[in-house]
C-alpha positions, 0 to 999 in steps of 0.5 A, a space after each residue: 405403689 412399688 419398688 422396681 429395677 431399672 434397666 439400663 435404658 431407664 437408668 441412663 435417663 433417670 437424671 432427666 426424668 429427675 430435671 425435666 419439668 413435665 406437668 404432673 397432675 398433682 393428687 391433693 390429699 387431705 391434710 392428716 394423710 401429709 406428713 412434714 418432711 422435716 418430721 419423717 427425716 426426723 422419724 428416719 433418723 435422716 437428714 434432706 435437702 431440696 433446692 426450690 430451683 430445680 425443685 429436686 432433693 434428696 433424704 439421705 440414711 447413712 448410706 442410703 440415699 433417696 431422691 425426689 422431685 417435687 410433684 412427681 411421684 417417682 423415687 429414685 431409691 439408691 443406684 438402681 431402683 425406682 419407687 412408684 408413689 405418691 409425691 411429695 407436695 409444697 405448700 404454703 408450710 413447707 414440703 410434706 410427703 404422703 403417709 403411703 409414701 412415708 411408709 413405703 420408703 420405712 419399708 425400704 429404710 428396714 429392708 436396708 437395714 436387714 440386708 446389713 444385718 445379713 452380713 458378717 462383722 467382727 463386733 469386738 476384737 480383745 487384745 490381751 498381753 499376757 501376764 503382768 503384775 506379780 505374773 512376769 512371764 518368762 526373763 532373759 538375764 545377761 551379763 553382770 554388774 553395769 553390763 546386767 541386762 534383764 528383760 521381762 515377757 509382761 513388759 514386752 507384751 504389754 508393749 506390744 499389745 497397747 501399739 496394736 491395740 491403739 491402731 485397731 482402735 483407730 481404723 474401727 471406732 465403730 468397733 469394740 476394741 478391748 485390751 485386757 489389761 494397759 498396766 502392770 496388773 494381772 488379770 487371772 486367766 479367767 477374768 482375760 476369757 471371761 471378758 471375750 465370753 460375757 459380751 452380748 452380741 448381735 446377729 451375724 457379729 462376732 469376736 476375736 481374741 489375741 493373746 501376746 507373749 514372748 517365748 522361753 527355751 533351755 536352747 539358748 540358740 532357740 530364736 524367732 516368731 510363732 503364732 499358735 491356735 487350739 489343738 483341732 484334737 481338744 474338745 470343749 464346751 462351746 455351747 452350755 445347757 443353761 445358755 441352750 434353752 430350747 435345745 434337746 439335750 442330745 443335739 448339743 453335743 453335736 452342736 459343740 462339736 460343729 462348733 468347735 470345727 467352725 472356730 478351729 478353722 477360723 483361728 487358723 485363719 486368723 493364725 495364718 493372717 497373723 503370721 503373714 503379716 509379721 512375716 512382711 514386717 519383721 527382717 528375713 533373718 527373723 525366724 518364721 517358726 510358724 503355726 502351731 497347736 497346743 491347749 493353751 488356757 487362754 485359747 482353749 476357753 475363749 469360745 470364739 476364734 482365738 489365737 496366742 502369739 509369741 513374739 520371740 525368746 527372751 532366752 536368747 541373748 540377741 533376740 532379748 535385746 532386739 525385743 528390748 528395742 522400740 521399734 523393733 516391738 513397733 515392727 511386731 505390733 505393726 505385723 499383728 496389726 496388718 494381720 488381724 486386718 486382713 483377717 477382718 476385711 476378708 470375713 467382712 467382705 466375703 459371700 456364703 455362711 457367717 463366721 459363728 
């Protein structure tokens, strides 16, 4: 019993191998060495078909399709490989398949399953508009009496960050998709980290944190966007010895620190995504003030690739009323969005080592 490649001749003639009716002497087993085949799709957690006409199925495991002919004992594993073994039979009960097949095709069913878990995947992404509840961050005030124009830095990334949040939900269910707050609270800075940190998480996934907020400046002219990441110079604790069980004490600083080079590179990454993607949203009148880094709280103790994004100046009378407008925040959101987007696709499709 194996599990072969074919080559492209045997591949153009597969369907007809598939259809012919070629007279196979049929291996009659004995009745405990037979398995129902509606039980081994159950045991796969899969589901099959079989036309009795051309006397032909399938057993299809989310992506992974297996298809056979009755009495015929070649298996047709995915696009191009080919498993010799013992065929399934018909009788008077219904179809049934060979433990030994059973257990060959188990084996290619796991060996599909650990190829997928070779790949890097963003696992969970955490959205956190900054500040909230007694916390309102930076204020733009103008004018006076009716013409009293006041807005307030939590409001506009809370705004903001709900948008984004809802569309990552929408294009990855399958993901954890978190926000750290979707009212007028304040979570401590710790508890914003702290719910990124404790996360448990699988081979090869990863986390991505992005905090949302508006600027303030004493230059009333100070205007436009920037997204801001760990100063590279910052050096933190990545791995802690209660977490590193195992590991000699004088590797671990030596640890951290590759660490910390490995997630510096990707949250400029996903800065540089981020930035892009606001870029081709927002007007070409809106200032691009670009990367930046600096130890914010936020970022400097999220333990994965983490990014700060400031979305424009409160203090700046026309860019505060433009943050005041729905769809100019929907603009932002937006640009966020596609940002974080291609940050994802690209990691997740990308060849060589995980992103850690």
């Amino acid at each position: 019993m194996r599990i072969i490649k074919l080559e492209p001749l045997f591949l153009a003639k597969k369907v007809l191998l598939l259809a012919s009716f070629l007279i196979i002497p049929l291996i009659i087993l004995n009745a405990e060495e037979n398995i129902p085949l509606s039980e081994a799709a159950a045991k796969w957690k899969a589901v099959f078909s079989y036309d009795p006409l051309t006397q032909t199925g399938y057993i299809l495991r989310n992506k992974d399709l297996v298809r056979f002919k009755k009495s015929y004992p070649v298996f047709l594993l995915g696009k191009d490989n080919a498993l010799h073994a013992e065929a399934i039979i018909d009788n008077s009960k219904g179809l049934f398949i060979p433990e030994s097949t059973f257990n060959a095709i188990s084996a290619y069913f796991e060996e599909k399953d650990k190829e997928r878990t070779s790949h890097f995947r963003i696992a969970a992404i955490i959205i956190d508009p900054g500040h909230g509840g007694k916390d309102p961050g930076a204020i733009g005030e103008f004018g006076s009496g009716k013409d009293k124009f006041k807005i307030q830095e939590k409001d506009i990334a809370l705004a903001v960050g709900k948008d984004v949040y809802s569309s990552l939900q929408e294009k990855w269910p399958e993901k954890s998709i978190l926000i750290t707050r979707n009212s007028d609270v304040y979570p401590s800075l710790d508890e914003r980290v702290d719910m990124a940190n404790i996360m448990e998480l699988g081979i090869n996934e990863a986390i991505i944190f992005i905090s949302i907020h508006a600027n303030a400046s004493f230059n009333k002219s100070a205007s436009g966007y920037e997204v801001w990441y760990l100063n590279p110079d910052y050096r933190r604790t990545v791995m802690d010895d209660k977490k590193s069980v195992g590991v000699d004490s004088q590797v671990l600083p030596i640890l951290n620190a590759m660490l910390e080079e490995e997630y510096t590179t990707e949250s400029i990454f996903l800065a540089k995504n981020i930035l892009s993607g606001m870029k081709k949203t927002l007007s070409p009148d809106i200032p691009d003030r670009g990367l930046r880094a600096e130890e914010w709280f936020v970022v400097r103790n999220a333990k994965m690739p983490s990014v700060l994004v400031e979305l424009g100046f409160v203090t700046n009378e026309a860019e505060a009323r433009r943050l005041a407008d729905p769809a100019y925040l929907k603009s932002l959101s937006e640009g966020i969005y596609n940002g974080i987007s291609d940050f994802i696709e690209y990691f997740e499709n990308r060849k060589g080592n995980p992103l850690h």
